[in-house]
C-alpha positions as CSV (number, residue, x, y, z in Angstrom):
1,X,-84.3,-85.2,31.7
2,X,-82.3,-86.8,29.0
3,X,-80.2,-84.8,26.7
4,X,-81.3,-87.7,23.4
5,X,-84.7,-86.2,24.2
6,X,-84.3,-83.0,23.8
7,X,-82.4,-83.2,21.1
8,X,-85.5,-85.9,19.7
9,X,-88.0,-82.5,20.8
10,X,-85.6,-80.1,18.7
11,X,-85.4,-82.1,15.4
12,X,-88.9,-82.5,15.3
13,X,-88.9,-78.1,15.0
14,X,-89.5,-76.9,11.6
15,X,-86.9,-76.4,9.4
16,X,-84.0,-78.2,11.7
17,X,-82.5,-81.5,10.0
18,X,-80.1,-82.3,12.7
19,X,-79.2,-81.1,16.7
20,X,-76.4,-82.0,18.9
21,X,-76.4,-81.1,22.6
22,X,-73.4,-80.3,24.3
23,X,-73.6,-81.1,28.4
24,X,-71.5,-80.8,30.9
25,X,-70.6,-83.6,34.1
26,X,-73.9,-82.8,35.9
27,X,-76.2,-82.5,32.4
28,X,-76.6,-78.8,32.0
29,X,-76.4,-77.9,28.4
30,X,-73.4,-75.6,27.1
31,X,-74.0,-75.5,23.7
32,X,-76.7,-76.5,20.9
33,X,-75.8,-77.4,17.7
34,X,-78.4,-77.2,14.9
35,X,-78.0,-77.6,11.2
36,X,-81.0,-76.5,9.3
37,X,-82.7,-75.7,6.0
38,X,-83.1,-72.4,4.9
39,X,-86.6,-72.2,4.6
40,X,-86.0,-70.1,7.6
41,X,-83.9,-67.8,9.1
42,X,-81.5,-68.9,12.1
43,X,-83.3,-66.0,14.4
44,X,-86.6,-67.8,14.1
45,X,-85.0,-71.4,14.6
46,X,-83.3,-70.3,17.3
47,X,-86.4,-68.3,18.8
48,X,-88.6,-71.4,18.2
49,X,-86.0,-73.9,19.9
50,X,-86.0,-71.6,23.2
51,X,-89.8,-71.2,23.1
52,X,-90.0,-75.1,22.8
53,X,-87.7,-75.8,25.2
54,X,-89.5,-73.6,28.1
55,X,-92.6,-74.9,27.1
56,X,-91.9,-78.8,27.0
57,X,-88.8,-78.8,29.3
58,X,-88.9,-75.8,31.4
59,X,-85.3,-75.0,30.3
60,X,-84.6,-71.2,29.5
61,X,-81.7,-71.2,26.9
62,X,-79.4,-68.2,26.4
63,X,-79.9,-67.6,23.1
64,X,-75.7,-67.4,23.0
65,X,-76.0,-71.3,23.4
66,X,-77.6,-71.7,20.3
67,X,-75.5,-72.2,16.4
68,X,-77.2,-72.5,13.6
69,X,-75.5,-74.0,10.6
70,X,-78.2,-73.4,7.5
71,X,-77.6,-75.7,4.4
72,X,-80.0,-75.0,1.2
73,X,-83.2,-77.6,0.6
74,X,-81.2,-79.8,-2.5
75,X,-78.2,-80.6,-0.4
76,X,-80.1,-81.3,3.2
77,X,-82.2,-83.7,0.7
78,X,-78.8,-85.5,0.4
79,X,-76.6,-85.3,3.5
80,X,-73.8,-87.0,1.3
81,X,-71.3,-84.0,1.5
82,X,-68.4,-85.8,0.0
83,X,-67.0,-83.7,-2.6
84,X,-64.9,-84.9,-5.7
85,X,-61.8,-82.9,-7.5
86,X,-62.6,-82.2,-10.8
87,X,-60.4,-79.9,-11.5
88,X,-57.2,-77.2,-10.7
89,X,-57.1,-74.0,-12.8
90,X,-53.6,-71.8,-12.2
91,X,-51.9,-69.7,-14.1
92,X,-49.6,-66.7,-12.9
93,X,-49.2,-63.0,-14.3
94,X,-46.2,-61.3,-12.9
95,X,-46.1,-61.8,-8.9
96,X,-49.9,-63.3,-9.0
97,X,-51.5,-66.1,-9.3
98,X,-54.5,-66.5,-10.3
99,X,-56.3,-70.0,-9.2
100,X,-59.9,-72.0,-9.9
101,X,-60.8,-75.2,-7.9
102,X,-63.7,-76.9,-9.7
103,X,-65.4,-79.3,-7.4
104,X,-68.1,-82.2,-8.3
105,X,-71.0,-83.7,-6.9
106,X,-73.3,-85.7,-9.1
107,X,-72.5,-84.1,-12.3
108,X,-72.8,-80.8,-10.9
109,X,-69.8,-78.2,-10.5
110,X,-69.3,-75.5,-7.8
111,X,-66.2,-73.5,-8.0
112,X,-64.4,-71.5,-6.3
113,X,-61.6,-68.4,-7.3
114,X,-59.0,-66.6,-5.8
115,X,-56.0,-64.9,-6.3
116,X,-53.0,-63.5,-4.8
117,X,-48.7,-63.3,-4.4
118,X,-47.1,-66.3,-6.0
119,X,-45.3,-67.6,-3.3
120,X,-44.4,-71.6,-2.8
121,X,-46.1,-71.2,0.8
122,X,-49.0,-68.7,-0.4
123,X,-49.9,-70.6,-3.4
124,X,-50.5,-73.8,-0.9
125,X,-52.4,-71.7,1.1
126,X,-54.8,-69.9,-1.7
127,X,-55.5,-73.5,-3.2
128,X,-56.8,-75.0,0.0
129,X,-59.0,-71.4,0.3
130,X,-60.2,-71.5,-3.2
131,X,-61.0,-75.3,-2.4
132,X,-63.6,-73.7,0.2
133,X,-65.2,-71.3,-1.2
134,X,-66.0,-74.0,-3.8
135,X,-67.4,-76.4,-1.1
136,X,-69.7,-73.0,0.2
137,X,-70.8,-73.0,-3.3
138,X,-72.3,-76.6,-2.8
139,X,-72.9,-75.8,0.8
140,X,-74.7,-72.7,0.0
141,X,-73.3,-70.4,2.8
142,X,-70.5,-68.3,3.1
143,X,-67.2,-67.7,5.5
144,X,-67.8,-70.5,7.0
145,X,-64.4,-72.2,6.8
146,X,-60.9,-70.8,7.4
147,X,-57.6,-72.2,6.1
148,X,-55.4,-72.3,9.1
149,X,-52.6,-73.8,7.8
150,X,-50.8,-76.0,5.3
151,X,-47.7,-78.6,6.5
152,X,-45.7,-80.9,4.3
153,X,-44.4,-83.9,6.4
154,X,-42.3,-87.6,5.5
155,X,-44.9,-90.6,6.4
156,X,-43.1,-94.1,5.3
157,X,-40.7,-92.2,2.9
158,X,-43.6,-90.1,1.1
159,X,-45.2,-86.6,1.0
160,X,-47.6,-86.1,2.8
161,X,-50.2,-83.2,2.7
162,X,-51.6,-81.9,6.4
163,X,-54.5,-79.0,6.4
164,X,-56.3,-77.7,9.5
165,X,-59.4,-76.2,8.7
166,X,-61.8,-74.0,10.8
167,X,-65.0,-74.5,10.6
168,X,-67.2,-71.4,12.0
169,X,-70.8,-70.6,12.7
170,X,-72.6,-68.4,15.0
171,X,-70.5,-68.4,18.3
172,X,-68.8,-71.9,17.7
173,X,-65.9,-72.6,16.4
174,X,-64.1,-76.3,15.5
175,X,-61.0,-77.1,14.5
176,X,-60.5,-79.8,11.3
177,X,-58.0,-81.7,9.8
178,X,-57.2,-83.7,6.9
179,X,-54.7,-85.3,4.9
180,X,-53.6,-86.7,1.2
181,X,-50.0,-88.4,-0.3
182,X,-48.7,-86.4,-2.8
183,X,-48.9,-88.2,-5.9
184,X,-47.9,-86.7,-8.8
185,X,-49.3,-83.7,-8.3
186,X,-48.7,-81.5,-4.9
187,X,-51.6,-79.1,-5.9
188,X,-54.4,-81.9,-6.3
189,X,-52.8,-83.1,-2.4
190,X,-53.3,-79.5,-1.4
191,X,-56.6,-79.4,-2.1
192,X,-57.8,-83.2,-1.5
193,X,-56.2,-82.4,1.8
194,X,-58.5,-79.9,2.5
195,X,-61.5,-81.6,1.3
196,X,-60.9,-84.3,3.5
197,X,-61.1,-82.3,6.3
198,X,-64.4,-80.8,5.1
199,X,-65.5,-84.4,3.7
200,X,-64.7,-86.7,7.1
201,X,-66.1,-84.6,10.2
202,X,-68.9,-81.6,9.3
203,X,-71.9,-83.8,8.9
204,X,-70.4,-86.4,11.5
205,X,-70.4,-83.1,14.0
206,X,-74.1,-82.2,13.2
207,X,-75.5,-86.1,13.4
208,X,-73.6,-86.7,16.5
209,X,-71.6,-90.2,15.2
């Protein structure tokens, strides 16, 4: 039994674009990654991907095994997912801040909003989130990403931007990273810091390169 097959088997199942196995030393399977369409729910890919697995492999799955990542039809018709800055709204009132991230994608916009306590740190912070929920605007899901954590560091005597990312689904969780030299603006590295985590490693996960 070779885990390429069965992972050949499950993206043949309807609805899934993408599969990545997870084995361990002596080939059992941990954990199955699928990233589907929403055509269907992830109950019925999942219950479709143990009943074809039983069938064709005699492998019985816990269902716990199994994460589903669902992606609406437009974007898994491009699995492009890079994402471009358009634009930073923010404006304060008082002790808040109120900020917009407008992401771009071949002439179409997805934003994302949020607000919160104008603080340096918390600012940082509510810019990378509001980054996103724009990205699960294009995405079409939702809380599937958590801002860990925001970090200014010297690289060859310039700002640099870090971000770690979580990226959750089901029972699985990964942690991202990405990064961006502060240019002129600290706000557009905030956020392009974030994207790149987004940008560089959630279809790379899914496709298995």
């Amino acid at each position: 039994m070779v885990i390429k097959d069965i992972e050949q088997f499950i993206n043949q199942i309807k609805s899934v674009l993408s599969c990545k196995i997870v084995a361990d030393e002596n080939g059992s399977i941990q954990e199955i990654h699928i990233l589907s369409d929403t055509k269907r729910s992830p109950k019925q890919v999942s219950r479709d991907v143990q009943s074809g697995l039983i069938s064709r492999f005699g492998l019985d799955i816990d269902h716990k095994k199994i994460s589903i990542a669902q992606i609406d039809e437009k974007v898994a018709e491009n699995k492009d997912f890079r994402l471009k800055l358009k634009t930073i709204e923010f404006s304060t009132l008082g002790t808040k801040v109120f900020i917009k991230v407008i992401l771009e994608k071949d002439e179409e916009v997805f934003e994302g909003e949020i607000s919160g306590i104008n603080t340096v740190s918390n600012s940082q912070r509510l810019l990378g989130t509001a980054a996103l929920k724009a990205v699960e605007k294009f995405l079409g899901t939702e809380d599937n990403f958590i801002l860990e954590d925001i970090k200014t560091i010297e690289l060859a005597g310039r700002e640099v931007v870090v971000s770690a990312v979580t990226f959750v689904t089901n029972n699985y969780e990964k942690l991202l990273s990405g990064c961006a030299f502060v240019n002129r603006d600290k706000k557009e590295a905030v956020v392009k810091a974030t994207l790149d985590a987004i940008n560089r490693s959630i279809i790379r996960h899914y496709s298995g390169n």
